[in-house]
PDB file of N, CA, C and O in Angstrom:
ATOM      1  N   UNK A   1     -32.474  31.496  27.661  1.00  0.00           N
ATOM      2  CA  UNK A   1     -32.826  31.325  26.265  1.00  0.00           C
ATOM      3  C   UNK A   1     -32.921  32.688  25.601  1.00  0.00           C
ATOM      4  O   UNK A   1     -33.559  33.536  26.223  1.00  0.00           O
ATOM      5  N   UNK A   2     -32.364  33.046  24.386  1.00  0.00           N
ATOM      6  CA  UNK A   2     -32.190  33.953  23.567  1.00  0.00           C
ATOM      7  C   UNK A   2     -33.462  33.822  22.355  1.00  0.00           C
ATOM      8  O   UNK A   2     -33.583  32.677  21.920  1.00  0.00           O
ATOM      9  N   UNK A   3     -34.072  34.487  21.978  1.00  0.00           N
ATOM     10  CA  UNK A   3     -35.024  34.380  20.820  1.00  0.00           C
ATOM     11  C   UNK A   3     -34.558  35.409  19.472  1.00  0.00           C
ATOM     12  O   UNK A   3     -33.736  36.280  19.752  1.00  0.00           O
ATOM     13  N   UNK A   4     -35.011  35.345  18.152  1.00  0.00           N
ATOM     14  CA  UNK A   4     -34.627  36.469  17.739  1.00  0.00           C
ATOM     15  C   UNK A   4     -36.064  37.198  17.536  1.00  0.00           C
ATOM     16  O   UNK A   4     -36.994  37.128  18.339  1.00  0.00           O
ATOM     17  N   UNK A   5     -36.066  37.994  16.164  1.00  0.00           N
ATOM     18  CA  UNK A   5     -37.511  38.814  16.370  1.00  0.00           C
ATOM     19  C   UNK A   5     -38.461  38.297  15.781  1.00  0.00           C
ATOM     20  O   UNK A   5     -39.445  39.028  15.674  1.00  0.00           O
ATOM     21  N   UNK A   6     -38.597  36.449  14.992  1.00  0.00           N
ATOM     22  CA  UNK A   6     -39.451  35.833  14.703  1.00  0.00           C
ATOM     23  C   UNK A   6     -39.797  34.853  15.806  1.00  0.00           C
ATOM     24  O   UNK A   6     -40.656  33.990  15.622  1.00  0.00           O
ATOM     25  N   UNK A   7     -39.288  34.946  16.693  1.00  0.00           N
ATOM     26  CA  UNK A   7     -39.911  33.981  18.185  1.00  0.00           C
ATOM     27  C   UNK A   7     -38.738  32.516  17.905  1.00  0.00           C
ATOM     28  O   UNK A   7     -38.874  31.590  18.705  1.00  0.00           O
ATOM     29  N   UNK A   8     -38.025  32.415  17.182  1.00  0.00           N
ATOM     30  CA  UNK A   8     -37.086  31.623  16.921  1.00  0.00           C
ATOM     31  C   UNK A   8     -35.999  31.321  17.911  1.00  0.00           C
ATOM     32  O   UNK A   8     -35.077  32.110  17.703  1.00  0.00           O
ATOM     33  N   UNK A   9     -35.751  30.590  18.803  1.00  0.00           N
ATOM     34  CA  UNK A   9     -34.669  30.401  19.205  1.00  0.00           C
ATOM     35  C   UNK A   9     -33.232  30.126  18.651  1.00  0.00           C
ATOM     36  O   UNK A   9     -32.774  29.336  17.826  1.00  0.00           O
ATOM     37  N   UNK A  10     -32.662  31.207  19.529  1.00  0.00           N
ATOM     38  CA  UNK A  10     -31.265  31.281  18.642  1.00  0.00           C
ATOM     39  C   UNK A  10     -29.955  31.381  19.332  1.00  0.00           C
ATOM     40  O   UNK A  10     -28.901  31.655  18.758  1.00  0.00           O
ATOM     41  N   UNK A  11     -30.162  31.011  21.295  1.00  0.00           N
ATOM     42  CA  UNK A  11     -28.933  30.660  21.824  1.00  0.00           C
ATOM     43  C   UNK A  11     -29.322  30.126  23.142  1.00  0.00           C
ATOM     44  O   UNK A  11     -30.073  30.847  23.799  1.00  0.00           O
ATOM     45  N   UNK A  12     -29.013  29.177  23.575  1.00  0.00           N
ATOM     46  CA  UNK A  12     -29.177  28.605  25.341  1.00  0.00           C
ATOM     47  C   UNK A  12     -28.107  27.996  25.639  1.00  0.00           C
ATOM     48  O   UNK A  12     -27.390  27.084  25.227  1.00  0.00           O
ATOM     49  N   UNK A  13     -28.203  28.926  26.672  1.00  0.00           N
ATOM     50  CA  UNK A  13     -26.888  28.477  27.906  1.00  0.00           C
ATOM     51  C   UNK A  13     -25.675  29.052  27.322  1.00  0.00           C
ATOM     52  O   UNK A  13     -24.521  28.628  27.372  1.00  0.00           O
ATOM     53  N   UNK A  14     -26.063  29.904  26.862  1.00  0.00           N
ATOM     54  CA  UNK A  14     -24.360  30.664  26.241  1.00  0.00           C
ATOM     55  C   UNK A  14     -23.806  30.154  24.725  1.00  0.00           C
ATOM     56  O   UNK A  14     -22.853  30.471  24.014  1.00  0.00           O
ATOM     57  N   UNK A  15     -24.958  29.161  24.615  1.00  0.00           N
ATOM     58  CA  UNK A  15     -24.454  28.226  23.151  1.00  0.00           C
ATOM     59  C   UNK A  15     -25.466  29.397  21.645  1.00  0.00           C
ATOM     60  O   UNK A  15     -26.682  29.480  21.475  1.00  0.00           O
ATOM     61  N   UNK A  16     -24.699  29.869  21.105  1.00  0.00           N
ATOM     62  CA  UNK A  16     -25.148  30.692  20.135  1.00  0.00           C
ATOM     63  C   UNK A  16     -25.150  30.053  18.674  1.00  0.00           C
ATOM     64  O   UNK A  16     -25.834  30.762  17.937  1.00  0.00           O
ATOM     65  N   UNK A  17     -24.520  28.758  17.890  1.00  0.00           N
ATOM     66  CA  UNK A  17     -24.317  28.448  16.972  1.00  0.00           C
ATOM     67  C   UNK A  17     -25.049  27.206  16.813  1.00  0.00           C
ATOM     68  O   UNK A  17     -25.022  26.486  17.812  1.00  0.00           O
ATOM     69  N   UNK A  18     -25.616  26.826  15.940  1.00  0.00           N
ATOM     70  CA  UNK A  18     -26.122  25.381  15.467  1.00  0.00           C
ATOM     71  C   UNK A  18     -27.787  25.146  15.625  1.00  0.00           C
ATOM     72  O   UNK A  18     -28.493  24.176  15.902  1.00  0.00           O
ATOM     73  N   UNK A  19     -28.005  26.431  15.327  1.00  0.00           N
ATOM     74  CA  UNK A  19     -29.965  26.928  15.315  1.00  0.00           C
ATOM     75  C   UNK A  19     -29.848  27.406  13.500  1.00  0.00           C
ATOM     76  O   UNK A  19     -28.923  28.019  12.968  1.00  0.00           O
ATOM     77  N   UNK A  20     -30.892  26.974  12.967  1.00  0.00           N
ATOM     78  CA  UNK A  20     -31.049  27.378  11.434  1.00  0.00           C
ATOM     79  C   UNK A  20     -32.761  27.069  11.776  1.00  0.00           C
ATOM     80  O   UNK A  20     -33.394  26.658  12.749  1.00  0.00           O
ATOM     81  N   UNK A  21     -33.117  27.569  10.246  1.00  0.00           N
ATOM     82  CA  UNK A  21     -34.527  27.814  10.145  1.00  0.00           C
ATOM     83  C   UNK A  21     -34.715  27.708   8.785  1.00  0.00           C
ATOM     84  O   UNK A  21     -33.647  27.981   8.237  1.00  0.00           O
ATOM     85  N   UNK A  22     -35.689  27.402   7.875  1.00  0.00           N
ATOM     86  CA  UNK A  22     -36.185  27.531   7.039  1.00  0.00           C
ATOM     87  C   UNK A  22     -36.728  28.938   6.486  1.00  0.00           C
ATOM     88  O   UNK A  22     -36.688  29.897   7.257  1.00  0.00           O
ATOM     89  N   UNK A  23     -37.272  29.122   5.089  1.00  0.00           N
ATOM     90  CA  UNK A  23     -37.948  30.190   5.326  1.00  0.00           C
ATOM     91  C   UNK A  23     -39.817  30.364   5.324  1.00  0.00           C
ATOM     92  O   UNK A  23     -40.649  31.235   5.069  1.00  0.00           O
ATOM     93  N   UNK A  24     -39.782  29.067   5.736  1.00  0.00           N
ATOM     94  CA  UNK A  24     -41.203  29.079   6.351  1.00  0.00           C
ATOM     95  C   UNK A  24     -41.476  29.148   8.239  1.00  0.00           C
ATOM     96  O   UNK A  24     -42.494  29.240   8.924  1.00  0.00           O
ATOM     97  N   UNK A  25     -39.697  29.030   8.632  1.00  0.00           N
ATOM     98  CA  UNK A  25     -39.604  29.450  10.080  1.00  0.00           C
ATOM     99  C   UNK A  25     -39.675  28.058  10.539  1.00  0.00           C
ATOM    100  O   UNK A  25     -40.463  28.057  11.484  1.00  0.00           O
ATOM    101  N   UNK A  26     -39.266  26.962  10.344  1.00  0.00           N
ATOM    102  CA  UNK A  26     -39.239  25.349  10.803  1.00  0.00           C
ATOM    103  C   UNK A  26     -37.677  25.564  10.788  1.00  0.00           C
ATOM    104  O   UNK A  26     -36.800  26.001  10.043  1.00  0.00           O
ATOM    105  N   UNK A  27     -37.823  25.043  11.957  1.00  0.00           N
ATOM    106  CA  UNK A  27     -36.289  24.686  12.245  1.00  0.00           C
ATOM    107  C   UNK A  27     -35.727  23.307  11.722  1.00  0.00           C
ATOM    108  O   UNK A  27     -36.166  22.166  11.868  1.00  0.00           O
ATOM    109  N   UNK A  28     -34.122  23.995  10.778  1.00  0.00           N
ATOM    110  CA  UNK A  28     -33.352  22.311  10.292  1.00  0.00           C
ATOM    111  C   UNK A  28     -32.906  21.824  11.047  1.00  0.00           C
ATOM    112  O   UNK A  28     -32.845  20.616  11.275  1.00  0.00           O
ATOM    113  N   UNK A  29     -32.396  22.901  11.727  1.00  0.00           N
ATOM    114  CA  UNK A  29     -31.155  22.475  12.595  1.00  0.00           C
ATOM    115  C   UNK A  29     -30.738  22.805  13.646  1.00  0.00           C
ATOM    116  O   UNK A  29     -30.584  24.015  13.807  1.00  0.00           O
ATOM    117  N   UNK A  30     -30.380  21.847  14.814  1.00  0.00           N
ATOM    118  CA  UNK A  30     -30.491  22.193  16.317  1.00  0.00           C
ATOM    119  C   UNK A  30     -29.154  22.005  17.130  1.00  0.00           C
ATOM    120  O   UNK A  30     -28.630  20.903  16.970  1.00  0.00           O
ATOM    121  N   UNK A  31     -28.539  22.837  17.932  1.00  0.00           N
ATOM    122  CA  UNK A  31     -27.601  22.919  18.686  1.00  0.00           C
ATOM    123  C   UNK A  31     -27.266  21.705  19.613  1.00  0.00           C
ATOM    124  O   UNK A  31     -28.268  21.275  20.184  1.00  0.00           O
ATOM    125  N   UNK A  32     -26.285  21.149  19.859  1.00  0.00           N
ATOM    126  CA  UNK A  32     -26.851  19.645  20.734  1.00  0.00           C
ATOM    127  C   UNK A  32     -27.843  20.379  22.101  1.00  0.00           C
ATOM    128  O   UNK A  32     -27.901  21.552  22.471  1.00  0.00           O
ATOM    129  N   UNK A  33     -28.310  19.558  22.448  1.00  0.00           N
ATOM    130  CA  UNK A  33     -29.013  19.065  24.134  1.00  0.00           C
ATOM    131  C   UNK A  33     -28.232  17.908  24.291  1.00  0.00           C
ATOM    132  O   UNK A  33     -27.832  17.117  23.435  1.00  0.00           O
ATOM    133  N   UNK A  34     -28.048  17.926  25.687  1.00  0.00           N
ATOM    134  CA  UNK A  34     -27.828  16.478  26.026  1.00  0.00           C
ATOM    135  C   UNK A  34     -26.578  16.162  25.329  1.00  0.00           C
ATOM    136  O   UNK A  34     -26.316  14.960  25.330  1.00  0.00           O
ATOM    137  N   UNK A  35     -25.862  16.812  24.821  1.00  0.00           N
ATOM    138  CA  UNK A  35     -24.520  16.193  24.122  1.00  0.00           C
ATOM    139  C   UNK A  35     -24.829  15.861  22.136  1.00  0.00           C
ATOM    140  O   UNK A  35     -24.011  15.584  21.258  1.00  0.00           O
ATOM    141  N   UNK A  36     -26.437  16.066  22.061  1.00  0.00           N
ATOM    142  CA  UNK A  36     -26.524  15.482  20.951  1.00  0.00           C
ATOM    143  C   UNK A  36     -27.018  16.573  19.968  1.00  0.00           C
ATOM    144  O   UNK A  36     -27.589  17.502  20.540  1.00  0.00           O
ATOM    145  N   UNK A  37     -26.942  16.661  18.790  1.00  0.00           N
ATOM    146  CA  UNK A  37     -27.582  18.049  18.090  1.00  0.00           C
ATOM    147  C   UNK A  37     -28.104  17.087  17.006  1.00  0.00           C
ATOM    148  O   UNK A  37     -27.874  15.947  16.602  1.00  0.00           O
ATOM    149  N   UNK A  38     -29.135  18.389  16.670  1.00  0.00           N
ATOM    150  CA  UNK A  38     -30.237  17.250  15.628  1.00  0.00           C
ATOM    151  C   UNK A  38     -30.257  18.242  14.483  1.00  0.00           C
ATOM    152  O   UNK A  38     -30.375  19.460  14.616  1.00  0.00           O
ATOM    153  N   UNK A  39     -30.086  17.363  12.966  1.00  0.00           N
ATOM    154  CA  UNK A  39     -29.223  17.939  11.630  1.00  0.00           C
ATOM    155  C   UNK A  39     -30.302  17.579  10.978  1.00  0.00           C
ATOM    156  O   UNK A  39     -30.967  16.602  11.322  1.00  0.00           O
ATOM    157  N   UNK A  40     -30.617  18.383   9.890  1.00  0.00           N
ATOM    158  CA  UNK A  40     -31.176  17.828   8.772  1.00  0.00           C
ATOM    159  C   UNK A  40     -33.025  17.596   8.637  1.00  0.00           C
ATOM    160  O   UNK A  40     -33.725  16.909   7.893  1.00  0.00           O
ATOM    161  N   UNK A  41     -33.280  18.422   9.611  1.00  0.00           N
ATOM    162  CA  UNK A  41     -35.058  18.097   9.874  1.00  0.00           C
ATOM    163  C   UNK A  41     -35.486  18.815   8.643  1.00  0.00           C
ATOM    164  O   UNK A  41     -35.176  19.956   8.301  1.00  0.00           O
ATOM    165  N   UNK A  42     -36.386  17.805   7.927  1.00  0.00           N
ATOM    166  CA  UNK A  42     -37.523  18.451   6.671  1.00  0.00           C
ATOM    167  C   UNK A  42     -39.022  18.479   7.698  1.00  0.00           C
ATOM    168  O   UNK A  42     -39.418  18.025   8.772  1.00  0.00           O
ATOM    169  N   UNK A  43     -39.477  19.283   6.628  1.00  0.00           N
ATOM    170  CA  UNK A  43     -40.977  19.338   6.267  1.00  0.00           C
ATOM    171  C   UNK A  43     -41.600  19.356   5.539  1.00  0.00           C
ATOM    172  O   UNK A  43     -41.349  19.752   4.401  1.00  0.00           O
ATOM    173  N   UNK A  44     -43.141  18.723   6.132  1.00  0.00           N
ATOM    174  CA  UNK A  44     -43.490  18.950   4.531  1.00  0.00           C
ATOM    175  C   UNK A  44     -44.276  19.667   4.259  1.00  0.00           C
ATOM    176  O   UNK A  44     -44.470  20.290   5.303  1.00  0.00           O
ATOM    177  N   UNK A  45     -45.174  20.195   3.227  1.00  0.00           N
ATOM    178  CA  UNK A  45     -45.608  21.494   3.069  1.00  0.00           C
ATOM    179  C   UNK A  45     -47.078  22.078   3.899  1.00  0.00           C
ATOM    180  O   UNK A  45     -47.782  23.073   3.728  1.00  0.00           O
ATOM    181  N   UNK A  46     -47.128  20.950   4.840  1.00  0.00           N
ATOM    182  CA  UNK A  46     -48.190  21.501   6.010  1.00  0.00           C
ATOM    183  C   UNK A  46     -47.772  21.800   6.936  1.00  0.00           C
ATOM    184  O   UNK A  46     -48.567  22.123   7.819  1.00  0.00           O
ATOM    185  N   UNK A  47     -46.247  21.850   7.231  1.00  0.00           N
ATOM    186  CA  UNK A  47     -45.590  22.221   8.471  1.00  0.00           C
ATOM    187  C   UNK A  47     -45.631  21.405   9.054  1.00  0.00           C
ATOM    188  O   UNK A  47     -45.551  21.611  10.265  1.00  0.00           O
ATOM    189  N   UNK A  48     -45.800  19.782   8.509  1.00  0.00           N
ATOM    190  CA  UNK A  48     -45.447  18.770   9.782  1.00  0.00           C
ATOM    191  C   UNK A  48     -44.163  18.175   9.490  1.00  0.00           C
ATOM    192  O   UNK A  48     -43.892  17.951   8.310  1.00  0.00           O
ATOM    193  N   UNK A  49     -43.119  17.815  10.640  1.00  0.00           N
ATOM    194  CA  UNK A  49     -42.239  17.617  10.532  1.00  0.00           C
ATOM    195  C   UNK A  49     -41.853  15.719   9.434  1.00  0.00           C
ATOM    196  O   UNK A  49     -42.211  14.541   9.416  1.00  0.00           O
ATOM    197  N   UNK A  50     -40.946  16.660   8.761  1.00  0.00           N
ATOM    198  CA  UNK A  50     -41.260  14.466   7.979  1.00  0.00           C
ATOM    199  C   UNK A  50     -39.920  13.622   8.159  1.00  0.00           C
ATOM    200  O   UNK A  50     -39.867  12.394   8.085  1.00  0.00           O
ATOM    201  N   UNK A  51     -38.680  14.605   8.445  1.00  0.00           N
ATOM    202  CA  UNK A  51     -37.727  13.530   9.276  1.00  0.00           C
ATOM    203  C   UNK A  51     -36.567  14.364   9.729  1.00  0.00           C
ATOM    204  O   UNK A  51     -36.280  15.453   9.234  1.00  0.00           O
ATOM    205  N   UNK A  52     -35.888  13.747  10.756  1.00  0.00           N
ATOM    206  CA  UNK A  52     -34.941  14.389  11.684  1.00  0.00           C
ATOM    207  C   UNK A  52     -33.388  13.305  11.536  1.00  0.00           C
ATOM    208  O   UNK A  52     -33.290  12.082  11.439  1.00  0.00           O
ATOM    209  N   UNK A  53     -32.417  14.306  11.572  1.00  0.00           N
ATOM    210  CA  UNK A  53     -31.073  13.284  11.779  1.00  0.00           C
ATOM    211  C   UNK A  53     -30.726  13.629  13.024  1.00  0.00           C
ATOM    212  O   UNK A  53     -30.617  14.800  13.389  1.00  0.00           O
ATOM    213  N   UNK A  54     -30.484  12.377  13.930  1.00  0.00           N
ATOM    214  CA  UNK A  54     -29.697  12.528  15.418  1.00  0.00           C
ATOM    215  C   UNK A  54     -28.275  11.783  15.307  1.00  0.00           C
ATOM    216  O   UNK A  54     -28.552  10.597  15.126  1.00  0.00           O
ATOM    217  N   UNK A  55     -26.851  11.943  15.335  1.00  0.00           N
ATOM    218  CA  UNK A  55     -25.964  10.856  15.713  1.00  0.00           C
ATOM    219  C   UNK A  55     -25.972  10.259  13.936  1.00  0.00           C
ATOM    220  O   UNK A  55     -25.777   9.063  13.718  1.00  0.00           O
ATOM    221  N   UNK A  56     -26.174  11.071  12.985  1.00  0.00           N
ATOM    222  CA  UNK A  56     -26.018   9.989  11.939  1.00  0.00           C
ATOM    223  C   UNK A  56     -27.117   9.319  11.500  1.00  0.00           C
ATOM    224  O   UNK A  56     -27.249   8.973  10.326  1.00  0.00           O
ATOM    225  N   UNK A  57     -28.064   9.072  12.515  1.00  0.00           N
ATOM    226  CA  UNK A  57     -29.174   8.188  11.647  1.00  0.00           C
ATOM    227  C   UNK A  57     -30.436   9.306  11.949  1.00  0.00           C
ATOM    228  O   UNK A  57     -30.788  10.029  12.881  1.00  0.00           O
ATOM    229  N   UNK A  58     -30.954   8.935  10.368  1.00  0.00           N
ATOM    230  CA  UNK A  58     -32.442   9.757  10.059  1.00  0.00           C
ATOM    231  C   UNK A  58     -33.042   9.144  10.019  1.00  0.00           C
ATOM    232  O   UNK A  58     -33.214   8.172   9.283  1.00  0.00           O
ATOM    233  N   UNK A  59     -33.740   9.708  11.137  1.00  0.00           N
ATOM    234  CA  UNK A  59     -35.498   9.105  10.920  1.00  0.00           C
ATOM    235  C   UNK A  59     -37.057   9.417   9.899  1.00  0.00           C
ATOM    236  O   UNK A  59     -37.018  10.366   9.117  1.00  0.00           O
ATOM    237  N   UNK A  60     -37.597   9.061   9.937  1.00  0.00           N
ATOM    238  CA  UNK A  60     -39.007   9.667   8.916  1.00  0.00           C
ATOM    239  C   UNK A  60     -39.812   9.807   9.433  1.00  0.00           C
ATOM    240  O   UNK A  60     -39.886   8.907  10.270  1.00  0.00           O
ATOM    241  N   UNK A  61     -41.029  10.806   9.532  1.00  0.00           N
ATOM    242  CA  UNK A  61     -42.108  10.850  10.124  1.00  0.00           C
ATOM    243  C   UNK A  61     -43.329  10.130   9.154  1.00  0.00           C
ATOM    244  O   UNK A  61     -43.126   9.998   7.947  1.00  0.00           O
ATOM    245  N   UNK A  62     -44.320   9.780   9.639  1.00  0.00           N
ATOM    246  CA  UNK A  62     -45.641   9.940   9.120  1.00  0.00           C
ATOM    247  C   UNK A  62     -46.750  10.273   9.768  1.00  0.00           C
ATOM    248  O   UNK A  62     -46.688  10.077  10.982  1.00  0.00           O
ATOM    249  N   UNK A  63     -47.957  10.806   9.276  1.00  0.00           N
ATOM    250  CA  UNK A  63     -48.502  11.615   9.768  1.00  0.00           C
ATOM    251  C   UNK A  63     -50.094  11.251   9.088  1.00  0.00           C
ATOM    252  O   UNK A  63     -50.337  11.184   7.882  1.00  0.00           O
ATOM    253  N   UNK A  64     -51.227  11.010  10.383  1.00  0.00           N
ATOM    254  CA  UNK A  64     -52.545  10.539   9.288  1.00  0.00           C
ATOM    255  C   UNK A  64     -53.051  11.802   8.911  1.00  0.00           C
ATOM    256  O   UNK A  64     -52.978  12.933   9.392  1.00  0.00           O
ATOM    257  N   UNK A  65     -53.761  11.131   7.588  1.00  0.00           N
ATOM    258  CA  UNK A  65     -54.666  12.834   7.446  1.00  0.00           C
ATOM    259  C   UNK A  65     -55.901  13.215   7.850  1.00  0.00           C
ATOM    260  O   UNK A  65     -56.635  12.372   8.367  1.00  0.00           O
ATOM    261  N   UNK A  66     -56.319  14.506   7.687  1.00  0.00           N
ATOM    262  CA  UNK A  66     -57.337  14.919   9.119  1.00  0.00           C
ATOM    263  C   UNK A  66     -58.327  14.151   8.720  1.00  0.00           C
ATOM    264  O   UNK A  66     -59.418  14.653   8.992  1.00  0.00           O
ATOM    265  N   UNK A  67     -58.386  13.140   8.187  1.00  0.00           N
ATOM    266  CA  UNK A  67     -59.737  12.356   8.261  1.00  0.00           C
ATOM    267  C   UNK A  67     -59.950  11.327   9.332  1.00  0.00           C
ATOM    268  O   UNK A  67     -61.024  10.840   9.684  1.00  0.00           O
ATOM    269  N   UNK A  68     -58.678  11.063   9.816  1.00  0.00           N
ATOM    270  CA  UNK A  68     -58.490   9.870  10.886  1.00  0.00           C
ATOM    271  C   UNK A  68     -58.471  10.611  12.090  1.00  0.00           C
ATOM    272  O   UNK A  68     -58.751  11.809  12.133  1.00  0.00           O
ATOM    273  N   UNK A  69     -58.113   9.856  13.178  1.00  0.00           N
ATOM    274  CA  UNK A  69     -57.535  10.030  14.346  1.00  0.00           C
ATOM    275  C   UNK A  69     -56.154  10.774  14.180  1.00  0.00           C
ATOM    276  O   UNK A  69     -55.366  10.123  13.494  1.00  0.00           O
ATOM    277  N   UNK A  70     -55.666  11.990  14.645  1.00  0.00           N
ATOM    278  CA  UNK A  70     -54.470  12.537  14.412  1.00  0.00           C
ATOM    279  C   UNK A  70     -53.281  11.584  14.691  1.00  0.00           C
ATOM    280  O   UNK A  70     -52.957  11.698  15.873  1.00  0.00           O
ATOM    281  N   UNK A  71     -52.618  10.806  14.117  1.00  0.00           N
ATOM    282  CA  UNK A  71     -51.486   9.914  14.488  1.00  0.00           C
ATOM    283  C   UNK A  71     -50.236  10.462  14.047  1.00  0.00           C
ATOM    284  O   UNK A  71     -50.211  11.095  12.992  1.00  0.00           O
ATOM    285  N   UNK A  72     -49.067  10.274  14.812  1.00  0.00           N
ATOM    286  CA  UNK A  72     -48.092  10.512  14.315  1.00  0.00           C
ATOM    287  C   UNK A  72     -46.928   9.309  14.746  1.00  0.00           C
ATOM    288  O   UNK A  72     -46.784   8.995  15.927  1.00  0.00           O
ATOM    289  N   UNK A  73     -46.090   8.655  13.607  1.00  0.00           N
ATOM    290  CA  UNK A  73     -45.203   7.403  13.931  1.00  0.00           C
ATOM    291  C   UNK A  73     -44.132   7.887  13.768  1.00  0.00           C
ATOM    292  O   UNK A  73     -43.872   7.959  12.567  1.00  0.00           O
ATOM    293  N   UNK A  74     -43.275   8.306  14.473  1.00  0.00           N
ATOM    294  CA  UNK A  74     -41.540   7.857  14.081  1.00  0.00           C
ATOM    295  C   UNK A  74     -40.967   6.820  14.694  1.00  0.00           C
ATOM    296  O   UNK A  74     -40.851   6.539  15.887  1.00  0.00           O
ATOM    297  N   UNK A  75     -40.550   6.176  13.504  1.00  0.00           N
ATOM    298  CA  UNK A  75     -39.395   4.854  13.746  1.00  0.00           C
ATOM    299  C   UNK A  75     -40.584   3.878  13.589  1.00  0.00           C
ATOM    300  O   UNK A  75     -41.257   3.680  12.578  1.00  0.00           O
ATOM    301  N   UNK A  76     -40.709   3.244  14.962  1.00  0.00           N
ATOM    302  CA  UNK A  76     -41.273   2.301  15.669  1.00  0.00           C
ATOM    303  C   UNK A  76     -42.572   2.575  16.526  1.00  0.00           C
ATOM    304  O   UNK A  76     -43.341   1.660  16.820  1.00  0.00           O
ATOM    305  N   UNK A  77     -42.784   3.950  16.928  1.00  0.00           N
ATOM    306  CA  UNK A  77     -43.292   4.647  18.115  1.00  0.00           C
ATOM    307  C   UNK A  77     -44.567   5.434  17.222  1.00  0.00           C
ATOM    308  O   UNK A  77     -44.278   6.306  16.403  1.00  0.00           O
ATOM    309  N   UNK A  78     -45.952   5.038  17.469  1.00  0.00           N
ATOM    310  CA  UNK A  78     -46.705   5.819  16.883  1.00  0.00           C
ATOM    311  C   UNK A  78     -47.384   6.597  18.128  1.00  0.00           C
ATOM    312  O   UNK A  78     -47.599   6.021  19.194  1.00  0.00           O
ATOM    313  N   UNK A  79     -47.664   7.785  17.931  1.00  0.00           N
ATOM    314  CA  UNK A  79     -48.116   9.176  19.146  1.00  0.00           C
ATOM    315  C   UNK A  79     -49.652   9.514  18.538  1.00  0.00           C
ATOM    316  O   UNK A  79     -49.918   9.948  17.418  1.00  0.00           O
ATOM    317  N   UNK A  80     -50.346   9.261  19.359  1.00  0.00           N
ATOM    318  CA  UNK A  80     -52.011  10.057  18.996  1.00  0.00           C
ATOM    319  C   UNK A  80     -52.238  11.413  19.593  1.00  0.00           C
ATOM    320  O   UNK A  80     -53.302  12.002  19.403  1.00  0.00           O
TER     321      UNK A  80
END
C-alpha cells in the first residue's frame, strides 16, 4: 500500500489510478477490490458517509443522531 502525505491511500498492488478524495479528505472514489470499484461516495457535512455506487447501483446511508444509540442502515442492513 502506497499513501500520499495526507495519510490517503493512493496505490495497492501496483494499481495507482481510481483513488480521489474530496477536499475535506473523504474519499469519492475507489479503485476496484475484488474486481469491483466503488464510484460516487458523498458525505455529509459531519463526515459521515451518506451514499456509495458499486456496479451501477447507489446506495444511501442513514445515520441516528448522537442522541440515540449510534445506528447506521445501508440498504436493508442496519449496524450499531
Amino acid at each position: 500500500y502506497v499513501y500520499n502525505d495526507a495519510s490517503q491511500l493512493v496505490s495497492s498492488n501496483g494499481t495507482t489510478t481510481g483513488w480521489s478524495y474530496d477536499k475535506a479528505g473523504n474519499e469519492t472514489a475507489a479503485a476496484p477490490v475484488n474486481g469491483t470499484a466503488r464510484t460516487g461516495e458523498t458525505w455529509t457535512d459531519h463526515g459521515q458517509l451518506k451514499s456509495i455506487t458499486t456496479v451501477g447501483t447507489t446506495r444511501a446511508l442513514t445515520h441516528a443522531g448522537t442522541d440515540n444509540t449510534e445506528r447506521t442502515a445501508l440498504a436493508d442492513t442496519t449496524f450499531h
